[in-house]
C-alpha positions as CSV (number, residue, x, y, z in Angstrom):
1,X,0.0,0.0,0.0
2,X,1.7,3.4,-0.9
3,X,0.7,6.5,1.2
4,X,-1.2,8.0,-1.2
5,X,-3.4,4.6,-0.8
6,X,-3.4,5.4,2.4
7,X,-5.0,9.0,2.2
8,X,-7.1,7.4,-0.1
9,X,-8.5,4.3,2.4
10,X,-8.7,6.9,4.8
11,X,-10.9,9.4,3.2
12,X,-13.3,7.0,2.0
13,X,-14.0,4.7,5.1
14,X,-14.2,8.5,7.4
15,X,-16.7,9.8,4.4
16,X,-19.2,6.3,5.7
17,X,-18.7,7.2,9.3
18,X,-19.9,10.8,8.5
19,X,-22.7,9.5,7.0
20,X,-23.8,7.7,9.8
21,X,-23.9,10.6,11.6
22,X,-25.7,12.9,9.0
23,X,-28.4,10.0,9.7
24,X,-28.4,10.7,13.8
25,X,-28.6,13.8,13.5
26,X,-31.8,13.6,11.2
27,X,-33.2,11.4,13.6
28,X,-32.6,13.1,16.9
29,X,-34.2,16.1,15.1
30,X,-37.1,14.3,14.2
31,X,-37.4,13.5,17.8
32,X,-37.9,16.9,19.1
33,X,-41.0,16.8,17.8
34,X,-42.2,13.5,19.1
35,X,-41.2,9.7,18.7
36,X,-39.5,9.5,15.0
37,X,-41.1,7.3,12.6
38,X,-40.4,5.5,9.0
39,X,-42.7,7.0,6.9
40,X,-43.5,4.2,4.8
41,X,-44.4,1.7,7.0
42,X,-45.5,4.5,9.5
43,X,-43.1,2.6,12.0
44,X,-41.9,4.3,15.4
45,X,-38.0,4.9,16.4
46,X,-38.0,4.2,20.3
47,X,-36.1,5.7,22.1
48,X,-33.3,2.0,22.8
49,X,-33.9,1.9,19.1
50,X,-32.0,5.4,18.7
51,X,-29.4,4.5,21.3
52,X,-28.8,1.4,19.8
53,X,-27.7,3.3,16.5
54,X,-25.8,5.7,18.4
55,X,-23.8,2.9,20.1
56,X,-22.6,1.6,17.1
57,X,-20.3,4.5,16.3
58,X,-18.0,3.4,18.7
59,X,-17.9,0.2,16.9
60,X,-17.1,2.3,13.4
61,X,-14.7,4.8,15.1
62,X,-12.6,1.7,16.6
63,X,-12.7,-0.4,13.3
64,X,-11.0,2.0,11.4
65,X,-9.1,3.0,14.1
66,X,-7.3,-0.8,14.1
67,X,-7.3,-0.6,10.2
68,X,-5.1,2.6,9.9
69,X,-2.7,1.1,12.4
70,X,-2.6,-2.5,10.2
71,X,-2.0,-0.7,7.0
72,X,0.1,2.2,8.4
73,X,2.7,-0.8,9.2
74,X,1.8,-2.8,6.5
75,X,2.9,0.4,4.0
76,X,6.7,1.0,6.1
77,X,7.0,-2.7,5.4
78,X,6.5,-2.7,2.0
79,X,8.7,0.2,1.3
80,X,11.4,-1.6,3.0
81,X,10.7,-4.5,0.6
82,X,9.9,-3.0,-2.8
83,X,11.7,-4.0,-5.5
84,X,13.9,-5.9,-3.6
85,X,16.0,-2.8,-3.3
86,X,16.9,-2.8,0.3
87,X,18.6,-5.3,2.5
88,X,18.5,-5.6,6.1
89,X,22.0,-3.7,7.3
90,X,19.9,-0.7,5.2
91,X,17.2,-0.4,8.2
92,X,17.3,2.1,10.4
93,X,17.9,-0.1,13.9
94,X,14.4,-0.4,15.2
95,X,13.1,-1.8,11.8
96,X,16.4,-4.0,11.7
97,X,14.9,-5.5,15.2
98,X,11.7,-6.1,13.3
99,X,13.2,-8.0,11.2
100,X,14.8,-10.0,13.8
101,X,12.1,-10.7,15.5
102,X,9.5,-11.9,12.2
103,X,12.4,-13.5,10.8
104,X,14.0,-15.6,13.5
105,X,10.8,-15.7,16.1
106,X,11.9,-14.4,18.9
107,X,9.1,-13.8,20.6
108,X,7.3,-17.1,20.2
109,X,7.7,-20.2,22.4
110,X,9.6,-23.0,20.0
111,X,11.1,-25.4,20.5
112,X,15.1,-26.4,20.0
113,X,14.8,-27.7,16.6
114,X,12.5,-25.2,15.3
115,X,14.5,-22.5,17.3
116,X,17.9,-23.6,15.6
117,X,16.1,-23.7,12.3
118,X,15.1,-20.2,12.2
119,X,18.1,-19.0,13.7
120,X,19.9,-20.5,10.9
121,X,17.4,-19.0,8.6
122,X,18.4,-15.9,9.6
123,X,22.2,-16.1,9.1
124,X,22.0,-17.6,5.8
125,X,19.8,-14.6,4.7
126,X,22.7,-12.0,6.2
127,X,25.5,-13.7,4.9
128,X,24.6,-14.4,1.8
129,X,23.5,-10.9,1.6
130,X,20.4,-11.3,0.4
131,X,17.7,-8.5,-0.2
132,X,14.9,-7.9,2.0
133,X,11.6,-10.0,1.1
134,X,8.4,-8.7,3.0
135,X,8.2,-9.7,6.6
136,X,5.2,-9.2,9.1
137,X,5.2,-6.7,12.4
138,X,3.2,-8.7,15.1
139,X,1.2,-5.1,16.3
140,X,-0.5,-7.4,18.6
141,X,-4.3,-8.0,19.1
142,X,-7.5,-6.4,18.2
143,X,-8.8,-4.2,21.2
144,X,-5.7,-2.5,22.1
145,X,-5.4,0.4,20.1
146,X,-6.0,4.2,21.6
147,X,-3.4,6.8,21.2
148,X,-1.2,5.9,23.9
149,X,-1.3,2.0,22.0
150,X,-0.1,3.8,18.5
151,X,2.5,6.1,19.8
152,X,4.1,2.9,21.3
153,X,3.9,0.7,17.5
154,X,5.1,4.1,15.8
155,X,8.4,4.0,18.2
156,X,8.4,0.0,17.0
157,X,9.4,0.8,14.0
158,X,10.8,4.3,14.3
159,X,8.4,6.5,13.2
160,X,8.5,9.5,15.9
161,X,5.0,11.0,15.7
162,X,4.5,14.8,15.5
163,X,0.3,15.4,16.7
164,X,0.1,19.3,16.3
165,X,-1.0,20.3,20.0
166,X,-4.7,21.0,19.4
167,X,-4.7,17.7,18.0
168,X,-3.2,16.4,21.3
169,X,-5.6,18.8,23.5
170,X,-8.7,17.4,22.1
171,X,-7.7,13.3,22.2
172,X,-6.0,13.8,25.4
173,X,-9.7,16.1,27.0
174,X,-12.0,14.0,29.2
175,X,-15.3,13.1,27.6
176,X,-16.9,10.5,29.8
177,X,-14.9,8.7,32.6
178,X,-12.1,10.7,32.7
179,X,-11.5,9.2,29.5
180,X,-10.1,11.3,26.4
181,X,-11.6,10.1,22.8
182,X,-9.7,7.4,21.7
183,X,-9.8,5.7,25.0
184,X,-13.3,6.0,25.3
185,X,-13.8,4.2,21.7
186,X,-11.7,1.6,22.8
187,X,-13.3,1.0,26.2
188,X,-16.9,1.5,24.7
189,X,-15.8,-0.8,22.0
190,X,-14.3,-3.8,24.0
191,X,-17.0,-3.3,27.0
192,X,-20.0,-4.4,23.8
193,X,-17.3,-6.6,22.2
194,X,-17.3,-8.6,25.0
195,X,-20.5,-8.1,26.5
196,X,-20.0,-6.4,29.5
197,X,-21.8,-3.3,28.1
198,X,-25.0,-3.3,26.4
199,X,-26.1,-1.4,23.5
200,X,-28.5,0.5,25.1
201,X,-26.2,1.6,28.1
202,X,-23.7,2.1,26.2
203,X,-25.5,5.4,24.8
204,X,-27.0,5.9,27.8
205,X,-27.0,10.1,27.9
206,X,-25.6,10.3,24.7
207,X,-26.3,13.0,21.6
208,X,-25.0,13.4,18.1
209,X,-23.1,16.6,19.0
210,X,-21.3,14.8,21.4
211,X,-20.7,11.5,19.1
212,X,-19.2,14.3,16.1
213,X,-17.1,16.0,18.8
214,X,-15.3,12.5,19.3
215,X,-15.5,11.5,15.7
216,X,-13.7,15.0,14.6
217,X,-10.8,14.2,17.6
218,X,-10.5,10.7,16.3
219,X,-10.3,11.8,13.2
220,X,-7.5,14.5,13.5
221,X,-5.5,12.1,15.2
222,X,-5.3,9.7,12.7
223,X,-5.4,12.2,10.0
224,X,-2.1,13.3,11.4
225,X,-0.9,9.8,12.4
226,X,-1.1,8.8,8.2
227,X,0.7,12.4,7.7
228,X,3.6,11.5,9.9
229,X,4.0,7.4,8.0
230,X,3.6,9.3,5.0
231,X,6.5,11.4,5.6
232,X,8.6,8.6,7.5
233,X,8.1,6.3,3.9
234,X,8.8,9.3,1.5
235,X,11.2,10.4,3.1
236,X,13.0,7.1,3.8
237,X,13.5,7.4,7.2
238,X,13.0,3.6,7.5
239,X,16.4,3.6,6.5
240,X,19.8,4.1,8.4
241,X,20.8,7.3,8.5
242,X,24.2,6.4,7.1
243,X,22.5,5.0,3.9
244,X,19.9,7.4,3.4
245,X,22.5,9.8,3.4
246,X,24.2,8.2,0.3
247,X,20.4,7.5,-1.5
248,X,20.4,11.4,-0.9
249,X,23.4,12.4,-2.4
């Protein structure tokens, strides 16, 4: 995926959440003037009905959320990989550890043979110099991610991110439960994942301004999140600094 794919994914799946919330914000008009209906079948909107709907923005906001971070990382890998250009002593360090870790499994429980196999693996590849094929980043699982969860992954792989300070002041302001809005997805959307939370609580005092104050916040963030992988592909930061400084010159 090249960045401009990435703008591209991005703008699209943000374009469906915000019109999701054109559709709240016709229905909790509606309801000022009494219980909204479906004209059609002349069918009435309760009131769990409309909380129901409002809960499942959390579930939209956290989805993309997790997809941005998957193909944020998926991009700096193939960058490093394209073409067959680059080879591992080319990575900057924490990408080189990346490496490391996909290709000889550090971080998984195997056992001697396997362990001995991979390790082998490995040295074979940097001896023989070979050039770098694509190779996954374990980011972990599903549920995790808030802004605290994707500074952490962008210092994985070296990508310093650089959130403009409003950006920062309105993901890092309280909402609900001391909670800025990134948390709060995440919390809402694990507490329904798992069951803990119903729909209907979940939304529980909840209105469309409120829902499009944390949808513009989440959005900023990650706006700025793709801006800073953007910059850290085209700019080739993935590399050392030694070697980009020959690519440059």
């Amino acid at each position: 995926m090249s960045t401009r794919d990435l703008f591209s994914f991005f703008g699209e799946r943000f374009a469906e959440i915000d019109e999701y919330l054109v559709l709240l914000r016709k229905i909790e008009e509606a309801a000022q003037s009494g219980p909204p209906r479906i004209a059609v079948v002349n069918a009435r909107i309760t009131t769990q009905q409309q909380r129901i709907l409002y809960s499942s923005v959390y579930l939209q906001l956290y989805n993309l959320t997790e997809a941005v971070v998957s193909r944020c990382i998926e991009a700096v890998t193939k960058a490093a990989t394209l073409d067959g250009k680059w080879r591992v002593d080319d990575l900057n360090s924490s990408l080189q550890a990346e490496w490391v870790r996909a290709v000889a499994r550090t971080h998984e429980t195997l056992n001697p043979a396997n362990r001995l196999k991979f390790a082998m693996d490995m040295c074979n590849h940097l001896m023989a110099q070979l050039p770098l094929l694509e190779f996954p980043i374990n980011i972990g699982g599903g549920g995790n991610w808030d802004d605290v969860a994707i500074e952490r992954i962008s210092d994985r792989v070296g990508c310093r991110l650089s959130i403009s300070p409003e950006t920062m002041r309105l993901v890092k302001q309280a909402l609900r439960d001391d909670m800025g809005p990134l948390k709060l997805v995440k919390n809402r959307r694990n507490g329904l994942a798992h069951g803990s939370l119903s729909f209907v609580e979940c939304a529980d005092g909840l209105d469309v301004e409120e829902l499009n104050k944390m949808a513009s916040a989440v959005k900023e963030y990650l706006r700025e999140t793709i801006d800073c992988f953007a910059r850290y592909i085209d700019l080739l930061e993935f590399l050392d600094p030694a070697r980009k400084s020959k690519v440059a010159a």
